[in-house]
C-alpha positions in Angstrom: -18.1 123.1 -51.4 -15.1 124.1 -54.1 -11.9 123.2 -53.0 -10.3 125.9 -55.4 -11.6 129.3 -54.7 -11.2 133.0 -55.1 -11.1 135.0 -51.2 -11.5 139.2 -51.3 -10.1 140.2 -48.2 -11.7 143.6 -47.1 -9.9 146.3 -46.8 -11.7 147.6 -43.2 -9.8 148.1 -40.1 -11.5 147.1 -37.0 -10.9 147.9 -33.4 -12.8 145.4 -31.5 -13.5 145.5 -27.5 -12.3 149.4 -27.3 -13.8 152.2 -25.4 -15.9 153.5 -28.5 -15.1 157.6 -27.7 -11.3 156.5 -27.5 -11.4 154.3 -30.4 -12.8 156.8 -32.7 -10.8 159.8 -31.3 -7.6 157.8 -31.9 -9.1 156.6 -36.1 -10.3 160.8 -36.4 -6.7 161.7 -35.2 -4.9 159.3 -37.7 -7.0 160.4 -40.5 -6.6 164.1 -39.7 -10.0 164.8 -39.7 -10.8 168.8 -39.0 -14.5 168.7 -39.9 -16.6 165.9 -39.1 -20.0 164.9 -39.6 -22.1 162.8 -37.0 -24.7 160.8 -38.0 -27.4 158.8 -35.5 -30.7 157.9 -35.6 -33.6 159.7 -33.3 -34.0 159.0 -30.1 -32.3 158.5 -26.3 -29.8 155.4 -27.2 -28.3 157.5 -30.2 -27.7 160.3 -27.9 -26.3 158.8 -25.1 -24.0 156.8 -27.1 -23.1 160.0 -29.2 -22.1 162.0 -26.3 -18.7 160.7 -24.9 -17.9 160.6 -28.4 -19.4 163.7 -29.2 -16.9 164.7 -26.4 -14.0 163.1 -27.0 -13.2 164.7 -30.6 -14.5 167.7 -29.7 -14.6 171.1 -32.0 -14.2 168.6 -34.8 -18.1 167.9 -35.0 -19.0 170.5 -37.6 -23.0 169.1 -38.2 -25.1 166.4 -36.7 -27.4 164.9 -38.7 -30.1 163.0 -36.1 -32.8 161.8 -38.3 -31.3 158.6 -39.9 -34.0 156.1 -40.8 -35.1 152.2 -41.4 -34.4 151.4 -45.0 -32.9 154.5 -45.9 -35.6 156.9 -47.4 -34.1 158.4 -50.6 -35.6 161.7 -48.8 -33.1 161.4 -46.0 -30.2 160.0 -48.0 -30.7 163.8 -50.0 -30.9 165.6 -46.6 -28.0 163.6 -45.4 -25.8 164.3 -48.4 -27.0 168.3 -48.0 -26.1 168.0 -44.3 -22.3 167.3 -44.9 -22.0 169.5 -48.1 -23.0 172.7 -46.3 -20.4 172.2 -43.9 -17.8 170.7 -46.2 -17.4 167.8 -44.1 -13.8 165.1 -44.0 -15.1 162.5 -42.2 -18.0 161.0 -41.3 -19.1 158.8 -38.1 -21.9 156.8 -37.7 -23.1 155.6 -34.7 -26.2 153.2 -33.9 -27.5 150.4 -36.0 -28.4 149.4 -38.9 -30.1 152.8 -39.8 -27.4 154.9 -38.9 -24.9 153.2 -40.2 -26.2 152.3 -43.6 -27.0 155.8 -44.4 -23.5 156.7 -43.2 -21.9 154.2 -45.9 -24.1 155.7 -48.6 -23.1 159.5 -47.9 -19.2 158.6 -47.4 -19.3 156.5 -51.2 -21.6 159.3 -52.9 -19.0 162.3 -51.5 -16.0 160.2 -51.1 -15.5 160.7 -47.9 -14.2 158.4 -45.1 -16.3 156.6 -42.5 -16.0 155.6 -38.7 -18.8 153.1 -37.6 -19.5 152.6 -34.2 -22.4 150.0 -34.1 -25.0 149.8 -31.1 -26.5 146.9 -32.3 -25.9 143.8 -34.6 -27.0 144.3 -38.1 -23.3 143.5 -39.2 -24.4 146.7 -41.6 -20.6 147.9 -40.9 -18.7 145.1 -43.3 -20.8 145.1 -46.1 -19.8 147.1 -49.1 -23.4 148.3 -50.0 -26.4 149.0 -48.6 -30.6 149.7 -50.2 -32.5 153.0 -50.4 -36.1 153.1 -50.5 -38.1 154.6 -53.1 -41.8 154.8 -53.4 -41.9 151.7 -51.3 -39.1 149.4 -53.8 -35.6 148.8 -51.8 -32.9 148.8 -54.2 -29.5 147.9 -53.5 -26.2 149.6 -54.3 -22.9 148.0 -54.3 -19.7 150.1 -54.0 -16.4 149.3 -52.5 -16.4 152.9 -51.4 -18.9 152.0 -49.0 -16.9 150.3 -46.4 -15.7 152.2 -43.8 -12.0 153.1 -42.8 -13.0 152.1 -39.9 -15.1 150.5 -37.5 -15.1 150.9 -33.7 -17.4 147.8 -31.6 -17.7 148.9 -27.9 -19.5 146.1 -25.9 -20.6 148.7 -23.1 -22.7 150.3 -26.1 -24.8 147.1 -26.1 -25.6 146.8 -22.4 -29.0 148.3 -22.2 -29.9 147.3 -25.6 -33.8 145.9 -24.9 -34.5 141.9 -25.5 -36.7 142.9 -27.9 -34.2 144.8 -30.2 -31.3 142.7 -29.2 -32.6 139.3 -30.2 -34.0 140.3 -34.0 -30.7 142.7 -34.6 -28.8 139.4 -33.9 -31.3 136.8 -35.8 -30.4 139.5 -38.4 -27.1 138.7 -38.4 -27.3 134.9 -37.9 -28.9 135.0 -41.1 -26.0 136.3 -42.9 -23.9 133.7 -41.5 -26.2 131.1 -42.3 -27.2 131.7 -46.3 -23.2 132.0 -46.7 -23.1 128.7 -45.8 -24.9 127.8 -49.3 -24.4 131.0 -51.6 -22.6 129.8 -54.7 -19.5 132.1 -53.8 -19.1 129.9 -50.6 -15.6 128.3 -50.0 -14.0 127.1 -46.6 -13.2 130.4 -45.1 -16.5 131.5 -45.4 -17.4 128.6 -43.7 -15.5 128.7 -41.3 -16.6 132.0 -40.6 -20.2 131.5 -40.7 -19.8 128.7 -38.5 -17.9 130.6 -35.7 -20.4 133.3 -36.5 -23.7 130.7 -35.6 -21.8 128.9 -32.6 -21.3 132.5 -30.7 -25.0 133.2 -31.4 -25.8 130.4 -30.3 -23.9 130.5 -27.0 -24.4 134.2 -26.1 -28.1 134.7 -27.0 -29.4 132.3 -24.5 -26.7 134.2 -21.6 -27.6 137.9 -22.7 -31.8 137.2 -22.5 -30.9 135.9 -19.0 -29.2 138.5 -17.9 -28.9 141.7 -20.1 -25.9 143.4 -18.8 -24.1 140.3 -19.1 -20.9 141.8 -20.7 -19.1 138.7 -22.0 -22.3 137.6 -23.9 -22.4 140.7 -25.3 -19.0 140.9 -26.7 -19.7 137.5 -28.1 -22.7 138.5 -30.0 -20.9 141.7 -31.5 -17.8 139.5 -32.6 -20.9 137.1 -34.1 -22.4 140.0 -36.3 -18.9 141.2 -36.9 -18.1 137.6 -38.2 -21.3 137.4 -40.4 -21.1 140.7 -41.7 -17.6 139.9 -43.1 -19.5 136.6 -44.7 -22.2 138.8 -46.1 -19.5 141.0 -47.7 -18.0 138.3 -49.6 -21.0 136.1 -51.0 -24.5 136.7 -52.5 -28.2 136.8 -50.4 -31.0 134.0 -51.5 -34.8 134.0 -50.5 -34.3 135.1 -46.5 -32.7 138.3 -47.7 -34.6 138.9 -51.2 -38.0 138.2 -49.0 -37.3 140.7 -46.3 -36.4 143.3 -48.2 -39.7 142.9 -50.2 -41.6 142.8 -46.9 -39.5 145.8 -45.5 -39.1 148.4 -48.6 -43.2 147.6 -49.7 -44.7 147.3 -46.4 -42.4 149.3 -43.9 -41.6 146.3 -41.1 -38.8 146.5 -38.9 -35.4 145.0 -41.0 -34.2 143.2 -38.0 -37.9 142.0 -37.0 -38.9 140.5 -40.4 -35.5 139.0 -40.9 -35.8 137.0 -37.1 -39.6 135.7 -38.3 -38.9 134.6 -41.8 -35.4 133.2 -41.5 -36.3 129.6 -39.9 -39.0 129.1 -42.7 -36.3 130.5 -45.3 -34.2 127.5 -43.3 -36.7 124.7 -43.8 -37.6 126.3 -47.7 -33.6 125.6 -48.7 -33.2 122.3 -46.6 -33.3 119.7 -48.8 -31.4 121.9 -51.6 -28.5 122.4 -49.0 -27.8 119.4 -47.4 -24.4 120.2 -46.5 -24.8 123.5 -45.4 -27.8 122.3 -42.7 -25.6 120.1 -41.4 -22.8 122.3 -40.4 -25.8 124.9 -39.2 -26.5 121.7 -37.0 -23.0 121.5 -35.4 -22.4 124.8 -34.9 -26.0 125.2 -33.2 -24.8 122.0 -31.2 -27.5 120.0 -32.4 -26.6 117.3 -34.6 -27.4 113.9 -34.5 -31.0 113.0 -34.4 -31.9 116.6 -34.5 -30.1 117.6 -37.7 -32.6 117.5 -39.9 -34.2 119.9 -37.8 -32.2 123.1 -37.8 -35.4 125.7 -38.8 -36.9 124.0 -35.6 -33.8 124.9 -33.6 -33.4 128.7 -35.2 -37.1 129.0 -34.1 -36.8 128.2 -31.1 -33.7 130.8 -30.7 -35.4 133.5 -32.4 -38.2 133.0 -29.9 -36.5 132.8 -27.0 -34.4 136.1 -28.0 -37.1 138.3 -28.0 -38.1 138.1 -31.7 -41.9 138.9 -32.7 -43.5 135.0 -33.5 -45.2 136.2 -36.6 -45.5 138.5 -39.6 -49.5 139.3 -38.1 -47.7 140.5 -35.5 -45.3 142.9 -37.2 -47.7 144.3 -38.4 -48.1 142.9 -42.5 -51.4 142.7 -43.4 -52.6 139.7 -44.9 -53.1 140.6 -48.3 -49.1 141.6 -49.0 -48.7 137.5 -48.6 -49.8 137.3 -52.2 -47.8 140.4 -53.2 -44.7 138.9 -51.5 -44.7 135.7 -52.7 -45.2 136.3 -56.4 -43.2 139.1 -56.1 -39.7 137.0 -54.9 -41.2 134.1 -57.7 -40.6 137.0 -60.0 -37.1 137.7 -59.3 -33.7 135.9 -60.4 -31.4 135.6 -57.8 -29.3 132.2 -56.9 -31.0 130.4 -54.1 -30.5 126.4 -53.3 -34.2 125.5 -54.1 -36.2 126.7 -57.2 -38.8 129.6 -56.6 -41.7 128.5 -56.6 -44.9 130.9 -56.2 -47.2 128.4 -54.8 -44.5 127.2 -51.6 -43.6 130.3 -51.4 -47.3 131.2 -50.6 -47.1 128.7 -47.7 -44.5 129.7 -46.4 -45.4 133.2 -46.1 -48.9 132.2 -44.7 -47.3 129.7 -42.2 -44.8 133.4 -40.8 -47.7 135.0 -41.1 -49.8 133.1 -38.8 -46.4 132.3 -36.6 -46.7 128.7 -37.1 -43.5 126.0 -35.9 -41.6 125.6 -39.2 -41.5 121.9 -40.8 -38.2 120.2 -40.9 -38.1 121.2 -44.9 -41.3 122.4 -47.0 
């Protein structure tokens, strides 16, 4: 790790452990907003989460657009956009996940207009200055500073009835962040130290919240996690986890957070002998070193499975022939990743998610 380094700060404002209808009255309040524009994805946790907002600030909701979507279809990032010209919108708030939020961040950079995030789950979607839009099955990702919000609001109480089986990919999602920060090239001790905190609370909470669901100090862990790893994302570059998924997501429609909690302990095992250092602090902050250090994509398995995470790609859904696809696709691609790209171990290791099979200490 580089002892000299240069650190971005991000210019977000957070408001962390607040009621979420309070938090983002007081944000629309300070940024005078008259004419706002709600964004949420379909269904009954957007809408129950919308309303005290919805409440709270009032005549100020000029449009609600309800139809946000996985991967961001350039169809609805065009509706979207339409949505807040027709009613001249001056702020925007997002409220939900991944979905919701990463279309909000692509309408407030393409209209310049300010954001209020109020994530339900963990995608850590909220700190990140860009986001992907699908097109005829090909995610592409956009990178503007415009893109982070002026504000982001994380209610715990928003979490609470958040399934297992949402709850534990959405965090894997994030845990993944935290962990390919920890051997990006732009990597330096903050980041670290970051991504470290960001795997220990994981680590800690997971196991408490799939006990117990409601258990409200877990969950306030496990935001502060994906807050933690979002910031990390923000400030360093993605390797084969992240490239992979978004090739299994964009061509093949999976679920983000699903793909992302099945691929990322082979991704783990793929980079382990490239990143030495990197597994080892994974091993301390998962509270496994020792004997077991060489053994962290056994340990992330075992989290992801115990968390509610689908044990395979079969069972997402993939079919069998996208391996091939996938694999020389990402072999195709330049990106910086700690081991070399290989088509044919990539191959295996798509097979071996595929099937659902315990990841190898390193491939």
């Amino acid at each position: 790790m580089r002892e000299t380094f240069v650190y971005t700060i991000l210019p977000v404002r957070a408001l962390f452990d607040v009621a979420a209808a309070d938090g983002v009255a007081c944000e629309a309040d300070r940024l005078k907003w008259t004419r706002v524009l709600l964004i949420t994805a379909p269904g009954g946790r957007a809408a129950a989460a919308s309303g005290p907002i919805l409440a709270a600030i009032g005549g100020r909701v000029a449009a609600v657009f309800a139809d946000a979507r996985e991967h961001v279809p350039v169809e609805v990032l065009t509706a979207c956009i339409e949505a807040h010209g027709a009613v001249a919108a001056d702020g925007i708030v997002a409220i939900g996940g991944g979905s919701a939020i990463g279309l909000g961040k692509l309408v407030a950079a393409r209209t310049k207009t300010p954001l209020i995030a109020v994530p339900t789950t963990y995608s850590g979607a909220e700190m990140t200055p860009f986001n992907a839009v699908t097109e005829n099955g090909v995610k592409t990702q956009h990178r503007d500073v415009a893109m982070l919000p002026a504000a982001i609001v994380y209610d715990p109480e928003l979490t609470l009835t958040l399934p297992l089986a949402v709850t534990g990919p959405s965090m894997m999602n994030a845990l993944a962040h935290a962990i390919e920060g920890l051997y990006a090239p732009e990597t330096h001790p903050v980041v670290a130290l970051k991504s470290e905190m960001a795997i220990q609370l994981a680590a800690r909470a997971l196991p408490k919240v799939a006990a117990r669901l409601d258990d409200r100090d877990g969950r306030r862990d496990l935001l502060l996690s994906a807050m933690l790893s979002g910031e990390v994302l923000a400030v360093t570059s993605v390797g084969l986890h992240h490239k992979l998924c978004h090739i299994l997501g964009g061509a093949f429609g999976l679920s983000h957070a699903g793909v992302n909690a099945v691929i990322l302990p082979y991704a783990i095992a793929y980079n382990a002998t490239g990143a030495p250092d990197a597994m080892a602090r994974i091993a301390v902050a998962l509270g496994i070193a020792g004997d077991q250090t060489r053994d962290v994509a056994g340990a992330i398995f075992d989290l992801a499975q115990a968390s509610g995470a689908s044990a395979s790609l079969a069972a997402l859904g993939l079919p069998e022939e996208a391996i091939e696809i996938a694999a020389r696709t990402a072999a195709g691609q330049t990106y910086a990743n700690p081991v070399p790209l290989d088509v044919e171990r990539l191959r295996g290791l798509l097979a071996a998610a595929y099937r659902g099979d315990r990841p190898p200490t390193a491939w």
